[in-house]
C-alpha positions as CSV (number, residue, x, y, z in Angstrom):
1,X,-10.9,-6.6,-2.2
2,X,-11.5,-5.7,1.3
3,X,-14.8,-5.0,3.5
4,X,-15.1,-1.7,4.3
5,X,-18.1,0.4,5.8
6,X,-19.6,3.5,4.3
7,X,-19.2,6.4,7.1
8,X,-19.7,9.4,5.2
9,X,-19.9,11.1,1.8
10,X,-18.2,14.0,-0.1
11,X,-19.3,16.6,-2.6
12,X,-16.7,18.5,-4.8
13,X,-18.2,21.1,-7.2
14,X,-15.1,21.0,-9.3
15,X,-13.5,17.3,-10.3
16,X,-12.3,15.2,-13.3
17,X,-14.4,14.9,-15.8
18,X,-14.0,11.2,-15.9
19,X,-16.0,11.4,-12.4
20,X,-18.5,13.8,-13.6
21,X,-21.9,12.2,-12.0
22,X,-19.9,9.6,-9.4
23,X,-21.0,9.5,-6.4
24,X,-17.8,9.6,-3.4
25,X,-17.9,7.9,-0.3
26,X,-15.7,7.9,2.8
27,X,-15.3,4.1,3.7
28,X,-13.5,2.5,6.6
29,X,-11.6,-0.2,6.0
30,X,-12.6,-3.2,8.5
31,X,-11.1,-6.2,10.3
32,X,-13.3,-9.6,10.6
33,X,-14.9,-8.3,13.6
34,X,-15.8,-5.4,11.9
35,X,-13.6,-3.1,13.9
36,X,-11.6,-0.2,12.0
37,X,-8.5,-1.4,10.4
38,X,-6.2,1.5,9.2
39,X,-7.7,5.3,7.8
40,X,-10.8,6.6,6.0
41,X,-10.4,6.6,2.3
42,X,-12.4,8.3,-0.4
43,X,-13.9,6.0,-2.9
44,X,-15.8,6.2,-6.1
45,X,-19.1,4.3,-5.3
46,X,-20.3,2.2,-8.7
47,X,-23.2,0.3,-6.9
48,X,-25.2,2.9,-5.1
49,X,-24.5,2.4,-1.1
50,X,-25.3,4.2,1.2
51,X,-24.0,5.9,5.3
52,X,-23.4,2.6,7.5
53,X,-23.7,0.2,4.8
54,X,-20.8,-2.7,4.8
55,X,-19.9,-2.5,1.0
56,X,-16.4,-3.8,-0.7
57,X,-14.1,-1.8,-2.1
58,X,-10.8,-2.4,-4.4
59,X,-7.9,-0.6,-4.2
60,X,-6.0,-1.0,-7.0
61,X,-6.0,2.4,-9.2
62,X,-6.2,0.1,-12.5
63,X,-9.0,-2.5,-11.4
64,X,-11.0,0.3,-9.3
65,X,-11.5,2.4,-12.8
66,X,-12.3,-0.7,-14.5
67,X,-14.6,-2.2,-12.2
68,X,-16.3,1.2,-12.6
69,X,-16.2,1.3,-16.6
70,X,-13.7,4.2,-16.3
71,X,-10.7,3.1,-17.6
72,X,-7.4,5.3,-17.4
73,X,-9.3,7.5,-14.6
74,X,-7.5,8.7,-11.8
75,X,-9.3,6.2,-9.2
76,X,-7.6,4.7,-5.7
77,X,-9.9,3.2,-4.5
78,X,-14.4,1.9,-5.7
79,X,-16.9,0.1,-4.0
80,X,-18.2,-2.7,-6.4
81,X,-20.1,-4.5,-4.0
82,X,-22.3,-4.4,-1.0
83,X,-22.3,-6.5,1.7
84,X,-25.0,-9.2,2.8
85,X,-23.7,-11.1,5.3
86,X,-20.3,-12.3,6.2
87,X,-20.3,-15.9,7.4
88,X,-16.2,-16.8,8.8
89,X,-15.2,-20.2,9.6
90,X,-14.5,-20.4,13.5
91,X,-11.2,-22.1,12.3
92,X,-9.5,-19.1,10.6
């Protein structure tokens, strides 16, 4: 799992029917600090977030389709959670 923040969202007319109805986000993966850490990625949201909203995502194509209840679709990367607060020991 990482933290990641929601910075935008897609719309394709046309996709595989496994995603027929899912909502895709454009998430940025962050560091602690909540700086950017590495490039956008499209995700399949499964828990309704929303623009600027830190959420966390999984990236593993097998456990992203079934955190979503889509197993065997084509998935990189879901947001399964979003994000409170983030409390980090000063000792890390």
């Amino acid at each position: 799992m990482q933290i990641a923040r929601v910075v935008g969202t897609l719309v394709a007319t046309q996709k595989h029917r496994k995603f027929e109805g899912a909502k895709l986000l454009l998430v940025q993966p962050l560091n602690l600090d909540d700086t950017p850490r590495g490039t956008t990625l499209l995700a399949v949201d499964g828990v309704g977030a929303g623009v600027h909203e830190k959420v966390l995502i999984v990236l593993e194509g097998r456990a992203a389709g079934e955190a979503l209840g889509k197993k065997a679709a084509p998935v990189d990367a879901a947001v399964i959670g979003i994000v409170d607060t983030v409390d980090v020991d000063g000792d890390l």
